[in-house]
C-alpha positions in Angstrom: 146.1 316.6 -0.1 146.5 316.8 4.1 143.9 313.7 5.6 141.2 314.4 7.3 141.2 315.2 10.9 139.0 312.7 13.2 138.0 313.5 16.8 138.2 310.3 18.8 135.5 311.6 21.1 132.9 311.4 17.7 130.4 308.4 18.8 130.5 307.7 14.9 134.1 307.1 14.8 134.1 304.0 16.6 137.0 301.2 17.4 135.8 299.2 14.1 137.0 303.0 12.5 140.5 303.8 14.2 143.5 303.3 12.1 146.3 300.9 12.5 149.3 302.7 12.9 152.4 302.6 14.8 153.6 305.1 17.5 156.5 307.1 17.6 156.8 310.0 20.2 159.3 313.0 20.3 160.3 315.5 23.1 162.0 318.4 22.2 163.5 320.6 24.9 162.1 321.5 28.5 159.8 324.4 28.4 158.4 324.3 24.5 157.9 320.4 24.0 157.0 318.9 20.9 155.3 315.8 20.2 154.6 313.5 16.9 152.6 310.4 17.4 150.7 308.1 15.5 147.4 305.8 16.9 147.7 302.6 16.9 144.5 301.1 18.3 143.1 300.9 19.8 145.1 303.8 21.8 143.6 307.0 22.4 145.8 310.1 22.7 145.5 313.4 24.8 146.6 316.9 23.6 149.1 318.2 26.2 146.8 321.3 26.7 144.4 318.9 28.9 140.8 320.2 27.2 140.4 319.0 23.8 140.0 315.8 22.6 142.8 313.7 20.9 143.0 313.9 17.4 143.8 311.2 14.7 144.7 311.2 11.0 143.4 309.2 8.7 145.6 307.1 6.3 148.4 306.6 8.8 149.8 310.6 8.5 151.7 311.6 11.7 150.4 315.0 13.2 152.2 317.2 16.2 150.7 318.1 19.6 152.4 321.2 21.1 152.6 320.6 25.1 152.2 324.2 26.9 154.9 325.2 29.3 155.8 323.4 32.4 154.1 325.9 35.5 156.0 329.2 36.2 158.8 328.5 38.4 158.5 324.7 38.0 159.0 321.4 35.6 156.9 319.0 33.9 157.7 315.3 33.1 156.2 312.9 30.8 157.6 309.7 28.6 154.0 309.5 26.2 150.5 310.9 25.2 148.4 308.0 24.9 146.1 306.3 27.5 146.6 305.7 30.9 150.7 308.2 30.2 151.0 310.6 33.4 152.5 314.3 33.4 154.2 315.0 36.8 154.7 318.5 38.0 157.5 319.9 40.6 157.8 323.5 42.0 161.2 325.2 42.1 162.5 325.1 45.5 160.8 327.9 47.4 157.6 327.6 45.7 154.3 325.2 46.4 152.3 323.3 43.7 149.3 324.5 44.2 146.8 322.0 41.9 147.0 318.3 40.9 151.1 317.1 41.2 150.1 314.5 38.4 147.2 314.5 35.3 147.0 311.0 33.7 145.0 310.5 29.9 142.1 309.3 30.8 139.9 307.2 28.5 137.9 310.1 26.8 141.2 311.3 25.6 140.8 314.0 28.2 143.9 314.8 31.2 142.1 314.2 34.3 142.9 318.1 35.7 144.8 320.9 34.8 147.9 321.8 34.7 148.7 323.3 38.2 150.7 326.5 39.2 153.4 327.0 41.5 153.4 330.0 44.2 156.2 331.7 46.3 156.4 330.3 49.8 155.5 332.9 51.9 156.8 334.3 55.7 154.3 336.2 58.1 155.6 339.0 59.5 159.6 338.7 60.9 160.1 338.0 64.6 161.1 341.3 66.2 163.1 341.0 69.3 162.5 343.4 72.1 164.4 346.5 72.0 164.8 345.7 68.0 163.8 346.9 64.6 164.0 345.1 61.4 164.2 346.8 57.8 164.1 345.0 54.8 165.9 344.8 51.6 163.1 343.9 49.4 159.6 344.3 50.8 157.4 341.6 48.7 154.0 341.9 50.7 151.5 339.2 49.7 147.9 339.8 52.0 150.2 341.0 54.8 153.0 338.2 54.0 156.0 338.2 52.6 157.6 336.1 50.2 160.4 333.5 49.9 164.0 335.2 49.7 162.9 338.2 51.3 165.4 339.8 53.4 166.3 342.0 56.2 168.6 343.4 58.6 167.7 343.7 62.7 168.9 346.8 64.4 168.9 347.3 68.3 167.5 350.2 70.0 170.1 351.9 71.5 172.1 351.8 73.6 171.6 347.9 73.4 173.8 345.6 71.7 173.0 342.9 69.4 173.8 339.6 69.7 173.6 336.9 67.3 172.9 337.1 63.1 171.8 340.4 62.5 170.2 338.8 59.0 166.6 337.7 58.6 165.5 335.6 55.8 162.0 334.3 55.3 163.3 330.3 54.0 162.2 328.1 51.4 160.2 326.1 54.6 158.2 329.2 55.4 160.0 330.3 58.9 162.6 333.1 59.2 165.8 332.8 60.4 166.3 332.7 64.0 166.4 335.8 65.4 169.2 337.6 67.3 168.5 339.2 71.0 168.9 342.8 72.0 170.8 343.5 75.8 172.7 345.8 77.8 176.7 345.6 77.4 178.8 347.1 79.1 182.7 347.2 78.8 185.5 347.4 82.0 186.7 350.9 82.6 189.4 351.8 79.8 192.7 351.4 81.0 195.1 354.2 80.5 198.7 353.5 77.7 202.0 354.4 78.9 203.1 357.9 77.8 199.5 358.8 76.9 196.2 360.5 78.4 192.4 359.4 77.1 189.3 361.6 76.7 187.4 360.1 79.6 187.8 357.6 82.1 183.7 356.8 82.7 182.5 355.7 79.4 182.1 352.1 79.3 178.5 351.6 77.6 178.3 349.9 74.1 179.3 351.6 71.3 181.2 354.5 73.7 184.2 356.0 72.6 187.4 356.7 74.0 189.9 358.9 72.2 193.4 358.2 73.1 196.7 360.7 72.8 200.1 360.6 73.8 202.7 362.9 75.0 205.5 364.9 73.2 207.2 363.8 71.6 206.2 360.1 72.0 203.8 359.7 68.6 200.6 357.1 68.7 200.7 354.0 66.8 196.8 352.5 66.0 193.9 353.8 65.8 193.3 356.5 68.5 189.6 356.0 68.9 188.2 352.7 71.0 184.7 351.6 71.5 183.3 349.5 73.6 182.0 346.0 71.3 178.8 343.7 71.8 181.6 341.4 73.1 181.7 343.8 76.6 185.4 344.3 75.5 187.4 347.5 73.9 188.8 347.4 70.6 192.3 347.6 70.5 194.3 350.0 72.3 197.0 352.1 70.3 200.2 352.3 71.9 202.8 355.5 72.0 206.1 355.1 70.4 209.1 356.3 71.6 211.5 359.0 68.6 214.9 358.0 68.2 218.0 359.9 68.1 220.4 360.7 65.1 223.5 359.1 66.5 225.8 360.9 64.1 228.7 363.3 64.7 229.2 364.8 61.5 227.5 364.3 58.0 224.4 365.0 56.1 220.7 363.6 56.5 217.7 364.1 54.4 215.0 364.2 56.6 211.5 366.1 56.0 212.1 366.5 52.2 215.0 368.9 53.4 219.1 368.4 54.1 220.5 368.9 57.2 223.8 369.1 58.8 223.6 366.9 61.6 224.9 369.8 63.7 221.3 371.7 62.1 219.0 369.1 63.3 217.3 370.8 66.5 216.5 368.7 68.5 218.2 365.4 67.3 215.2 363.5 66.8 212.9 361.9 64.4 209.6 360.8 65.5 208.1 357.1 65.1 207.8 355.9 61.9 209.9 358.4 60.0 212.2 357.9 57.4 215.7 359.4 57.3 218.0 359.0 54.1 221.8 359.3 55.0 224.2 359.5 52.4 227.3 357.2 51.1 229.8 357.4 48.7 230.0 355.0 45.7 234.2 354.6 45.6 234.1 353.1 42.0 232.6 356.5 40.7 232.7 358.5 43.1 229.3 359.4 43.5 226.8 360.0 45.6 223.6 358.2 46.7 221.1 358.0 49.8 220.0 355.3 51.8 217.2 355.2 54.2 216.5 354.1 57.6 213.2 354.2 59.5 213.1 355.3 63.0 211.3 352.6 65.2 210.4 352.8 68.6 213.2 354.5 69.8 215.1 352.3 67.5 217.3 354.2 64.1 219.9 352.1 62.4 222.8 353.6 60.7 223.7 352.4 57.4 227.0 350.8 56.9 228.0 352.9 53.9 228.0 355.6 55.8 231.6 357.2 56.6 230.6 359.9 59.3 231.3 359.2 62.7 228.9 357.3 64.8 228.4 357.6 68.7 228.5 353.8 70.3 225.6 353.3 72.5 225.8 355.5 75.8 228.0 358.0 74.1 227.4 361.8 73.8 229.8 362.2 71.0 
């Protein structure tokens, strides 16, 4: 048969009453703690709930108190139950106690408050910086706040340029980020590239463009387009490459997916960074077999296997 419950705030139950056991305690886990103690007087023992009274058993049975979860986004500690034991309470980073930090068993078997609660650190509105929008990622509005972790990304009006971290964030301290500034950039005149023409020669505002080309039959290595960057510089230039010349008197190329007599190629050339396959003889078999060679600024290297004639340098053939 289970003993008798007895509530140690019962006037009737007096010291001359409590039982003379020994204490043990227990703590199970973090967030779902469990506790076994026994009284031993004349000790008094709080419930982990902090509003009812501690309860003893008669006969020296052992009983458990269930302790409720640490706050939402934060931690509880605690070594005992009895008189005079302490719970302390933390918030996860970004997040405020808001409530006692510590609740100590008081002498009526009561915790002297409640169990606080931890809230979000919050961010007023983002600094905007003239000329400058912001737009954010998540919007978590709290009475015209924001909340911890919230982020966003600042955008300049145009045709300023920004300057510094385009990324807001409201910290776990409860300011943003510092904030970037919004000017006016603007970038030298572009300079022309040899054997090539540009779109214009006025642009030189952020972000403008300038489209570079070059002349027949030079070919244009990089990226066409340049724009002028926050930095008041261009992005890089491309440059125009030179075609090179098949210097062979005789033989077969492949060239284009299609084979040519070199006598067929009109005009000898190959532009910039095309490949050309000549072919060699393998003597042991007596076979047949390409090998390439990429044209290079101007530059086209003949293969040593191959056993047409080649012109020196400087000759016409």
């Amino acid at each position: 048969m289970t003993p008798p419950v007895q509530d140690a705030s019962d006037p009737s139950w007096g010291p001359s009453l409590w039982p003379r056991y020994s204490s043990t305690f227990l703590l199970q886990g973090r967030r779902s703690t469990s506790l076994v103690y026994q009284a031993t007087p004349p000790d008094m023992a709080c419930t982990l709930q902090g509003s009812s009274s501690a309860l003893f058993r008669e006969h020296g049975a052992p009983f458990n108190l269930h302790a409720s979860n640490p706050p939402i986004n934060g931690d509880m500690y605690l070594e005992d139950n009895v008189y005079q034991s302490t719970i302390n309470f933390t918030c996860n980073k970004g997040y405020n106690l808001h409530g006692a930090s510590s609740v100590v068993c008081q002498e009526n078997a009561t915790w002297s408050a409640s169990s606080p609660k931890c809230k979000a650190v919050t961010c007023g509105p983002a600094p905007v910086p003239d000329n400058a929008r912001i737009e954010y990622h998540v919007h978590r509005v709290s009475g015209g706040n924001v909340e911890f972790g919230t982020m966003g990304i600042y955008k300049c009006l145009p045709p300023m340029a920004l300057i510094g971290n385009p990324r807001a964030e409201c910290t776990s301290s409860g300011k943003w980020t510092e904030a970037p500034v919004c000017q006016f950039v603007t970038c030298p005149l572009p300079e022309p590239i040899e054997h090539g023409h540009m779109s214009s020669k006025s642009l030189n505002n952020y972000k403008d463009t300038v489209r570079y080309g070059c002349r027949l039959p030079f070919t244009i290595d990089g990226n066409p387009y340049v724009q002028c960057l926050e930095t008041g510089q261009w992005s890089s230039k491309p440059s125009c490459r030179a075609p090179c010349t098949v210097n062979i008197a005789r033989g077969r190329i492949l060239y284009n997916g299609r084979k040519f007599w070199i006598e067929d190629l009109i005009p000898n050339q190959v532009y910039h960074n095309d490949q050309v396959y000549f072919y060699c003889l393998n003597a042991a078999s007596s076979c047949g077999y390409t090998v390439p060679s990429r044209c290079t600024n101007g530059k086209l290297r003949i293969p040593e296997c191959f056993e047409g004639k080649v012109f020196l340098m400087g000759d016409n053939g």
